[in-house]
C-alpha positions in Angstrom: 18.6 22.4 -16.1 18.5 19.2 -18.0 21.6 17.6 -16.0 22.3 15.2 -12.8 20.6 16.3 -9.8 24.2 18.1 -7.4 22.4 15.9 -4.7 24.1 12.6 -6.1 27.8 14.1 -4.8 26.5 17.0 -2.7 24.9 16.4 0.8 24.2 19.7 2.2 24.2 20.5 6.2 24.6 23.2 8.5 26.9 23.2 11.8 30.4 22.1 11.2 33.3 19.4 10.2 35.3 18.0 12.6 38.6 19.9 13.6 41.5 19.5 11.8 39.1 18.4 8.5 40.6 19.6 4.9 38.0 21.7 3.1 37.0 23.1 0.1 36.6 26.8 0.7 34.2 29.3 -1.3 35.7 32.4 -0.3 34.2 35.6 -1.4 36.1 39.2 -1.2 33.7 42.2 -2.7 31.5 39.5 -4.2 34.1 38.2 -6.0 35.8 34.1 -5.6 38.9 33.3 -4.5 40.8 30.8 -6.8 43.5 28.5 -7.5 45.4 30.0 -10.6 47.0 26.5 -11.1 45.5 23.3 -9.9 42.5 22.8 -8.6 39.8 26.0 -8.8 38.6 25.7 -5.0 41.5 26.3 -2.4 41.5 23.2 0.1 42.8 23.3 3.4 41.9 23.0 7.3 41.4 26.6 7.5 41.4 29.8 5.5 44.5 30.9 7.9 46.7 28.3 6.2 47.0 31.2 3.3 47.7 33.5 5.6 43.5 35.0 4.8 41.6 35.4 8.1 37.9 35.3 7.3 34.8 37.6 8.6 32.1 35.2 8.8 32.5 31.2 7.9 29.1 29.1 7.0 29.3 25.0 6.8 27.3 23.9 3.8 27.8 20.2 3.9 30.2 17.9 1.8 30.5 17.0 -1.9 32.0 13.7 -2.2 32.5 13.0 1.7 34.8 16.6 2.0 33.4 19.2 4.2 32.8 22.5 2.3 32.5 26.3 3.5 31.5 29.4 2.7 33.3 32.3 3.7 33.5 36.1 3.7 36.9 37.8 3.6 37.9 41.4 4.4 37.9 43.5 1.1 41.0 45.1 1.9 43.2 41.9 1.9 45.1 41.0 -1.1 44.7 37.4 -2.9 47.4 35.0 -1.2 50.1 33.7 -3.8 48.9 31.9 -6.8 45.9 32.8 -6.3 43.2 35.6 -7.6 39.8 37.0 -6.8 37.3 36.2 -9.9 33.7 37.2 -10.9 31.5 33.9 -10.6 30.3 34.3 -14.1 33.9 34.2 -15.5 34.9 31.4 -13.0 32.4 29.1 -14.7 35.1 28.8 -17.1 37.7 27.0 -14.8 35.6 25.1 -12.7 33.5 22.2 -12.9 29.2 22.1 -12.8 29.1 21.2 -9.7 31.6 23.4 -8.1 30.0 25.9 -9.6 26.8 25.9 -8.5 28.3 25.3 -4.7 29.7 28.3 -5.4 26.7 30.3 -6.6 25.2 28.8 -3.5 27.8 29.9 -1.2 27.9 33.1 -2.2 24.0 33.5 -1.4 24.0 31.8 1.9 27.6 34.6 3.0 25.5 37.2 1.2 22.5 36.3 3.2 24.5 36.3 6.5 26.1 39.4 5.9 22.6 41.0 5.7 20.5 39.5 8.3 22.9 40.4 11.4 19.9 42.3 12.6 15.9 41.9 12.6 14.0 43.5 10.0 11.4 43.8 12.2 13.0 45.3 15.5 15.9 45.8 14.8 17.9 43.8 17.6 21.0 41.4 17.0 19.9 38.1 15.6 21.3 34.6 16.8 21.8 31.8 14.2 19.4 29.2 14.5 21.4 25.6 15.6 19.4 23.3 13.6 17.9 25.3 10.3 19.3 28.1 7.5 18.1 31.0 9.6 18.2 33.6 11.9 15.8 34.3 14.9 15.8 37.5 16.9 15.5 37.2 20.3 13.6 40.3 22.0 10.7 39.6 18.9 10.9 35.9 17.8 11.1 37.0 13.9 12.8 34.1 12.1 14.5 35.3 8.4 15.0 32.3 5.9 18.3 32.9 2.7 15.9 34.6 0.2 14.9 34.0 -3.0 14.1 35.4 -5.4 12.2 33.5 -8.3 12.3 34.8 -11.9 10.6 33.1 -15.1 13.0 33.3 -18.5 10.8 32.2 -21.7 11.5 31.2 -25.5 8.6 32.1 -27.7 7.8 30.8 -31.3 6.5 31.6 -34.1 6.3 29.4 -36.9 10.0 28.3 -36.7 11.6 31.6 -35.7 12.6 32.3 -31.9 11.9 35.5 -31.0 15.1 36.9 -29.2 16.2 40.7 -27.8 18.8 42.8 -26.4 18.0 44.4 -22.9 19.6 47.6 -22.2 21.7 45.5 -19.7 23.0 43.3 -21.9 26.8 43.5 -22.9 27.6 44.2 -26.6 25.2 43.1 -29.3 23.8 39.8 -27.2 20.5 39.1 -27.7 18.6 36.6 -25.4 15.1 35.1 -24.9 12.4 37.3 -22.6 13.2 38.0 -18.4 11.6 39.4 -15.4 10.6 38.5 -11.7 7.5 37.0 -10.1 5.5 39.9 -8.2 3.3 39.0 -5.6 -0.1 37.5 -6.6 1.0 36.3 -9.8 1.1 32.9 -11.2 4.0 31.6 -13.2 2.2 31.4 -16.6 0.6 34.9 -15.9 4.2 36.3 -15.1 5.3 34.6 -18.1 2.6 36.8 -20.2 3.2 39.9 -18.6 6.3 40.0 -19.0 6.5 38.8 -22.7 3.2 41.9 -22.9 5.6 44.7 -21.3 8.9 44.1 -22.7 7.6 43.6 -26.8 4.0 44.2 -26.6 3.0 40.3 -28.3 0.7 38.2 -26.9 1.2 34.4 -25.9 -0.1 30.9 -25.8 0.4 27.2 -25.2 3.1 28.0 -22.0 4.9 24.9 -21.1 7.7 24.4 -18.0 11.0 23.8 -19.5 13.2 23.4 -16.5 14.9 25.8 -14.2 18.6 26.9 -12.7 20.2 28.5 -9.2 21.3 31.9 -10.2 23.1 33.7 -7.9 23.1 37.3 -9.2 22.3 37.9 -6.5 19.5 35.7 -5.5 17.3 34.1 -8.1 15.8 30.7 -9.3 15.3 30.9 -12.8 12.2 28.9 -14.2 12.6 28.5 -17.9 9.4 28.5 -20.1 8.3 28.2 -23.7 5.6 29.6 -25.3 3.9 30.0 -28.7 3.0 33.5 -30.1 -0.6 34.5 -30.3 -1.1 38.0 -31.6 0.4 41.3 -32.1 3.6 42.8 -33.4 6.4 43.3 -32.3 6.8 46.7 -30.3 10.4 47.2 -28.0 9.6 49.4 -24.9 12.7 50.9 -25.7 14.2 51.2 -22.1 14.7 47.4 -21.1 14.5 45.9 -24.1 16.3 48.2 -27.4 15.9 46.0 -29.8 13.9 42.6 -30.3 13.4 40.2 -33.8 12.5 37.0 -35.3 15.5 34.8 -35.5 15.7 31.6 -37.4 18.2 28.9 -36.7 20.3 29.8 -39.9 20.5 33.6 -39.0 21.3 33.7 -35.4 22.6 37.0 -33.6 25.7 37.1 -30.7 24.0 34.7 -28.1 24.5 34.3 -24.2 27.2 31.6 -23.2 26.6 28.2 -22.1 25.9 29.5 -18.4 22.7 29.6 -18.3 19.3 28.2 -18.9 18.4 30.8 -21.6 21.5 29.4 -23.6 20.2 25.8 -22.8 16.6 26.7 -24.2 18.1 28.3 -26.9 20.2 25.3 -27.9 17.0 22.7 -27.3 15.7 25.4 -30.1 18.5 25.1 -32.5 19.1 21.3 -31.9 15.1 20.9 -34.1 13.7 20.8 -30.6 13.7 17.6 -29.6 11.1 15.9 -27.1 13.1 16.2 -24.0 10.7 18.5 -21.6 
């Protein structure tokens, strides 16, 4: 996304903080964050047992601003300590800063990611944490697992100066939003871009240009935005992803996704006259 690289506050690492070093804490409980209902979103303290909260599996991450951060798994049996709650991510975006946010989203993959590697997919023997990389190697057949990822291309396309824009099955409510879907194997960017665009409406596109892109940790993806010109045929749902799908202009706009994402950001490049900022 069109903002300040994290990396200008955020140094990541793996390993640990000294003892006895305050912390920021991304806690996760059933996928869900652990906030501050006053104050500060991210708890802080030496240790999750300082809430009384003992933790299943804790992951260094690195520091933002010089102060060590974690990630951390807790029991989903145990109750949110005083003054505090367990919160979707999405919804926490509201209380929280960019860049807390996306350490967040990021924490959340790496515990995820832990949580699901504990044995080889190969073999199917316990695997030890790598001391010096993100991974995990098993030791009876060497197999090494990386946090996946998961990458997905999200694309405006235009026609004269309309924007065309849908509603997936998915979606909550009336939102409408611009055209989804994951990279298979084999397949370019542009050309997933196209087959996508082909399978969800049935149109045909042109002139495909990178926009930017955005960590999106539901659960795993990196979301590479795109435009695109239309370049033949009409408009044809396929009526089990996408229900409905039209021809917006800027002055007759339908319920839109919030400023979370990159398909909000594209779609605000759109209505701002798009100006030359790719």
């Amino acid at each position: 996304m069109h903002r300040e690289s994290i990396y200008k506050r955020y140094i990541p690492a793996i390993g640990g903080a000294p003892a006895d070093t305050e912390a920021c804490w991304f806690a996760f409980s059933k996928f869900k964050l652990l906030v501050n209902d006053e104050g500060p979103a991210i708890p802080s303290a030496r240790s999750m047992t300082e809430f009384g909260v003992s933790v299943i599996r804790t992951l260094y991450m690195g520091t933002l601003e010089g102060k060590p951060c974690y990630g951390a798994e807790i029991s989903p049996d145990i109750e949110a300590p005083a003054s505090m709650s367990f919160r979707d991510l999405r919804s926490a975006f509201a209380i929280m800063e960019e860049d807390l946010w996306l350490l967040a989203g990021r924490a959340l993959q790496i515990v995820n990611w832990d949580q699901t590697h504990q044995f080889c997919g190969r073999c199917g023997q316990k695997t030890e944490t790598m001391p010096n990389e993100r991974a995990k190697r098993c030791p009876a057949c060497g197999f090494i697992s990386y946090p996946r990822l998961s990458p997905a291309v999200i694309t405006a396309v235009f026609k004269d100066d309309k924007i065309l824009l849908s509603h997936n099955a998915t979606f909550p409510g009336r939102w409408h939003s611009i055209s989804a879907g994951f990279v298979e194997p084999g397949e370019t960017l542009e050309e997933c871009v196209s087959r996508e665009i082909r399978e969800e409406v049935g149109i045909e596109v042109k002139n495909i240009k990178y926009f930017g892109s955005q960590p999106w940790p539901f659960p795993n993806s990196l979301m590479l935005g795109f435009t695109a010109d239309w370049a033949g045929g009409d408009l044809v749902p396929d009526g089990e992803e996408i229900t409905h799908a039209d021809w917006f202009t800027a002055d007759n706009m339908p319920e839109i996704p919030p400023k979370i994402s990159i398909a909000r950001e594209i779609i605000d490049w759109y209505l701002e006259g798009k100006p030359d900022n790719q």
